[in-house]
Structure formats: structure tokens, C-alpha cells
GUDREN-650010 format. One record per atom (N, C-alpha, C, O): residue in three letters; y, x, z. Coordinates in steps of 0.2 Angstrom, whole numbers, padded with zeros to 4 digits, always signed. Layout:
# GUDREN-650010
ALAYXZ
...
//
This chain:
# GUDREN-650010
UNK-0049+0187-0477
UNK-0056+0188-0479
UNK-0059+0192-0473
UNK-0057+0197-0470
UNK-0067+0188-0471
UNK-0069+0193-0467
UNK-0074+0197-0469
UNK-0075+0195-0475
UNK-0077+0202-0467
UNK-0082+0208-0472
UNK-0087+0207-0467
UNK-0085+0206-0461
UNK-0094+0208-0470
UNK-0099+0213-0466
UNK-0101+0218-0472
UNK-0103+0218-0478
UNK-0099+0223-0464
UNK-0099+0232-0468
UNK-0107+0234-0464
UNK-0107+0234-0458
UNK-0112+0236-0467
UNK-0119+0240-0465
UNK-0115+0247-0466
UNK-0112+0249-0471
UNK-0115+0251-0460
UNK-0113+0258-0460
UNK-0118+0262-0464
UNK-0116+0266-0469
UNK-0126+0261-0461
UNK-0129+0266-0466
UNK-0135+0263-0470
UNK-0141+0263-0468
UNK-0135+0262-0475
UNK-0141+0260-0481
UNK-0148+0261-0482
UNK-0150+0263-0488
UNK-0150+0259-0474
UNK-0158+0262-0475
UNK-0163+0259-0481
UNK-0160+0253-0482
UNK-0170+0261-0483
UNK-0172+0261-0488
UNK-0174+0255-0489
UNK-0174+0252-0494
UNK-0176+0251-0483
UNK-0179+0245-0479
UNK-0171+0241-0480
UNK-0173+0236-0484
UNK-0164+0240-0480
UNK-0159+0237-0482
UNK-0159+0239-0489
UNK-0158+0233-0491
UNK-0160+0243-0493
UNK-0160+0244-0500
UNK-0164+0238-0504
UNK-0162+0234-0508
UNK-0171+0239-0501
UNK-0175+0236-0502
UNK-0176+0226-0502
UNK-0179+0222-0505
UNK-0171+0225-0496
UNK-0171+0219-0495
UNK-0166+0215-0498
UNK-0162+0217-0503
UNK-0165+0209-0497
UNK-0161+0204-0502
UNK-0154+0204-0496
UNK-0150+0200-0495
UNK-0154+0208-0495
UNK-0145+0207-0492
UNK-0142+0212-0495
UNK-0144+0218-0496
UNK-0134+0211-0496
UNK-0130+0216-0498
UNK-0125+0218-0494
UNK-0124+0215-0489
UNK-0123+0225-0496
UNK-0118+0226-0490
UNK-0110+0225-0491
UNK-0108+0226-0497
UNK-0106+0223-0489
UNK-0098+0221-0491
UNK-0100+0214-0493
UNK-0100+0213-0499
UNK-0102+0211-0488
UNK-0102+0204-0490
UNK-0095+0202-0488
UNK-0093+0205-0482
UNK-0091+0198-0491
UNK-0084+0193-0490
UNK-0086+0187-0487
UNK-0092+0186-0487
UNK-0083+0183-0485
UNK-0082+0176-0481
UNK-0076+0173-0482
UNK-0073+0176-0485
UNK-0074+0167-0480
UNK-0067+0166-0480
UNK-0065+0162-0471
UNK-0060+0161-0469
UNK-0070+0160-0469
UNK-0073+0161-0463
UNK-0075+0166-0458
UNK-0080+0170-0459
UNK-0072+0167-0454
UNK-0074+0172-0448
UNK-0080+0169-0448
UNK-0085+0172-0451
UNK-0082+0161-0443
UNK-0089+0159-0439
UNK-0094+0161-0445
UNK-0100+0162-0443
UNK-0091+0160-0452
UNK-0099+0160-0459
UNK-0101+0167-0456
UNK-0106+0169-0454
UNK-0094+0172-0457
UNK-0096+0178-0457
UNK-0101+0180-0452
UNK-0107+0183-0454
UNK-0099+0179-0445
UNK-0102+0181-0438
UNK-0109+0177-0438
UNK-0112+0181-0435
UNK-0113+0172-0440
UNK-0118+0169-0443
UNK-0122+0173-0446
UNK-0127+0174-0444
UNK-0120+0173-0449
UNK-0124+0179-0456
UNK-0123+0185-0451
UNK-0127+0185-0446
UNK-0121+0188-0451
UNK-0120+0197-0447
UNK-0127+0194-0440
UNK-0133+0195-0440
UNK-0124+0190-0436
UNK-0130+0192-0430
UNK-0139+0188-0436
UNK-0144+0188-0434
UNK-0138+0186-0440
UNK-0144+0183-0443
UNK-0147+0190-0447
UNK-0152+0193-0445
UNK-0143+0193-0452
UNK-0144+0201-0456
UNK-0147+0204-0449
UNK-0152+0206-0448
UNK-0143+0204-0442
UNK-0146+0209-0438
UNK-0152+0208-0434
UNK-0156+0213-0433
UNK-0154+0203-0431
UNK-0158+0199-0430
UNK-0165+0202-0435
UNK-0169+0206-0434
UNK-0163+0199-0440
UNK-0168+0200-0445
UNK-0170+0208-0447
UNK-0176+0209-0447
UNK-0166+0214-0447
UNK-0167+0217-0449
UNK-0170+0222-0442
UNK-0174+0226-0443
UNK-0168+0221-0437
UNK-0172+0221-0429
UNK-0178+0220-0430
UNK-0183+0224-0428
UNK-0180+0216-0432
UNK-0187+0212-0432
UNK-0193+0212-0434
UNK-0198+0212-0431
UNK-0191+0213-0443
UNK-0194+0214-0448
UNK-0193+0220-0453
UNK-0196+0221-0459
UNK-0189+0224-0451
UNK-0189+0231-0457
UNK-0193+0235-0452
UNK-0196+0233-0448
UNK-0193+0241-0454
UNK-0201+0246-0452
UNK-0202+0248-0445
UNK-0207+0250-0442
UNK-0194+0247-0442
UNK-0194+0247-0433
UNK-0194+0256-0433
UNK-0196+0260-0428
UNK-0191+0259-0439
UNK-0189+0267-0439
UNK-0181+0267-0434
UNK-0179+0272-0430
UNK-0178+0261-0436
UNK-0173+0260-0433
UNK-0170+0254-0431
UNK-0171+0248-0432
UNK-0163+0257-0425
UNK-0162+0249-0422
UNK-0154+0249-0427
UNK-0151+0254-0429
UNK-0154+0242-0425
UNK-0147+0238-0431
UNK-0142+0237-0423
UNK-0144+0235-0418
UNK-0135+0237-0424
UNK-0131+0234-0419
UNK-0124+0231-0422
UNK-0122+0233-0428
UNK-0121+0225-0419
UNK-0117+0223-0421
UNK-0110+0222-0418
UNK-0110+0219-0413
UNK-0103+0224-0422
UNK-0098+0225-0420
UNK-0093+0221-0423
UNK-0094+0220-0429
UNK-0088+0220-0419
UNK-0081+0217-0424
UNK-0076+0222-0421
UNK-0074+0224-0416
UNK-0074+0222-0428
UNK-0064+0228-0428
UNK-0061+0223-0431
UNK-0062+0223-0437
UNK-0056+0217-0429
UNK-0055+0215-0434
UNK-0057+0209-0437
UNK-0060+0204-0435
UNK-0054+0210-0447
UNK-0058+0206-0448
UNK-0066+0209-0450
UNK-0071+0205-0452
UNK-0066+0217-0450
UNK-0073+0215-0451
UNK-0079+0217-0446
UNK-0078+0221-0442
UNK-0085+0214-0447
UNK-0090+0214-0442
UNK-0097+0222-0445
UNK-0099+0222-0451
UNK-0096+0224-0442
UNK-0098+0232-0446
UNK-0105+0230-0438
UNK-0106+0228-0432
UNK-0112+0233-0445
UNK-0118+0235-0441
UNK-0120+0241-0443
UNK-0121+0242-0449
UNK-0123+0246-0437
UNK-0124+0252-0437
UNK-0131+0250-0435
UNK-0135+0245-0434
UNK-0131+0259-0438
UNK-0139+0260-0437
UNK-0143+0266-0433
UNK-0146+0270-0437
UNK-0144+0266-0429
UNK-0148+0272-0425
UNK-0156+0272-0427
UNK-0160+0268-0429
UNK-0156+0279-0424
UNK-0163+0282-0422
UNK-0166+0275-0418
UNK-0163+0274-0413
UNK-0173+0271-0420
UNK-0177+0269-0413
UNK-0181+0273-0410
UNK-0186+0275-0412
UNK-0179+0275-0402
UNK-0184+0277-0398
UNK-0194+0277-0399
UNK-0199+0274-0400
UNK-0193+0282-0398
UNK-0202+0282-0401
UNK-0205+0283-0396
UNK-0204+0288-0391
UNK-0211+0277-0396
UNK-0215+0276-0389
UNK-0219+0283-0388
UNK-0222+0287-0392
UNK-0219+0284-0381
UNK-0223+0290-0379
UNK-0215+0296-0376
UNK-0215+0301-0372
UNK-0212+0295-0378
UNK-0205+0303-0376
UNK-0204+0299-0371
UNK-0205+0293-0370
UNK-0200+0303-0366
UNK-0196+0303-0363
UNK-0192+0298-0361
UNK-0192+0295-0356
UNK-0188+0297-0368
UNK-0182+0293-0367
UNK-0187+0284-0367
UNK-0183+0280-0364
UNK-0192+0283-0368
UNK-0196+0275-0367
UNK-0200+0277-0361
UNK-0206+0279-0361
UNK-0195+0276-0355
UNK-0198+0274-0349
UNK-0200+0281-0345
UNK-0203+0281-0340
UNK-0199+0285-0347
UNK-0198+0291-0342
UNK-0205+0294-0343
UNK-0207+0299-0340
UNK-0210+0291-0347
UNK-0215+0297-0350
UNK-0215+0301-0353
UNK-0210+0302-0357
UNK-0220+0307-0351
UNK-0218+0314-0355
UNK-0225+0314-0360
UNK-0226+0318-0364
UNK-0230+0307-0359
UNK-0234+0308-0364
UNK-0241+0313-0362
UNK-0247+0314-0364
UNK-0239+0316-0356
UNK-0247+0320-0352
UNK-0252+0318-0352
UNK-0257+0322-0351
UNK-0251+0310-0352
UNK-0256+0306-0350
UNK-0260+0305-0343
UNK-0265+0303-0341
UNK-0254+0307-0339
UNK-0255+0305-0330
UNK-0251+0300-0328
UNK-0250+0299-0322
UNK-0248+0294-0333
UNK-0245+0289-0330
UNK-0248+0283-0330
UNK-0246+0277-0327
UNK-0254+0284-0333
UNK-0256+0277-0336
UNK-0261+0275-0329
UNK-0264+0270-0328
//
């Protein structure tokens, strides 16, 4: 069997029609689905955060970080002063 494991359960994943520990009997179903759930939830959940995806195995586990918030530092070397634009 393969899994997709969601690491963390944001409110936007709670909310939507995907479940987490989804089974397969298929590797290719599973990897399908996994880059699709991630895809999708990149795309279309609130953009608080980014999704990534990984395989250990049999299973394909997607994490979830902080997304970079426009204006800091970290998007593109702005401090936000307002002397770059």
C-alpha cells in the first residue's frame, strides 16, 4: 500500500474535500493524486502557506511551511522603506 501523509492540518486542508492517509494500491494512483492535492492546495487555499512534496518509501508525505510574505526581506531583498520601487 502506498500513503499520502499531510504533515500538518491547516484549516484550509480541514476545510476541503481531501483527506489525509489516503491508501492506494498503486505507487503511479498515489503520486497522481499527491502532485494534484499539492498543486491544488498551492494554488487555491488562502496562500498563508506553501505545500511540498516528498517520497520515503511507500509513502509520499506533504509538508507545510510559512509562505514568505511580500514586502520582508526574505521576497527579493526588500526591507519595505519604500526606496526600491
Amino acid at each position: 500500500m502506498f500513503t499520502i501523509n499531510v504533515d500538518k492540518e491547516c484549516g484550509c486542508f480541514k476545510r476541503s474535500m481531501y483527506e489525509n492517509n489516503q491508501s492506494f494500491t498503486s505507487k503511479d494512483a498515489a503520486l497522481i493524486e499527491a502532485q494534484a492535492m499539492v498543486q491544488t492546495m498551492n494554488e487555491e487555499f488562502c496562500q498563508k502557506h506553501e505545500f511540498a512534496l516528498s517520497e520515503n518509501g511507500d509513502n509520499f508525505n506533504i509538508a507545510m511551511s510559512a509562505r514568505p510574505q511580500e514586502g520582508t526581506a526574505s521576497s527579493g531583498g526588500c526591507c519595505g522603506g519604500g526606496h526600491c520601487g
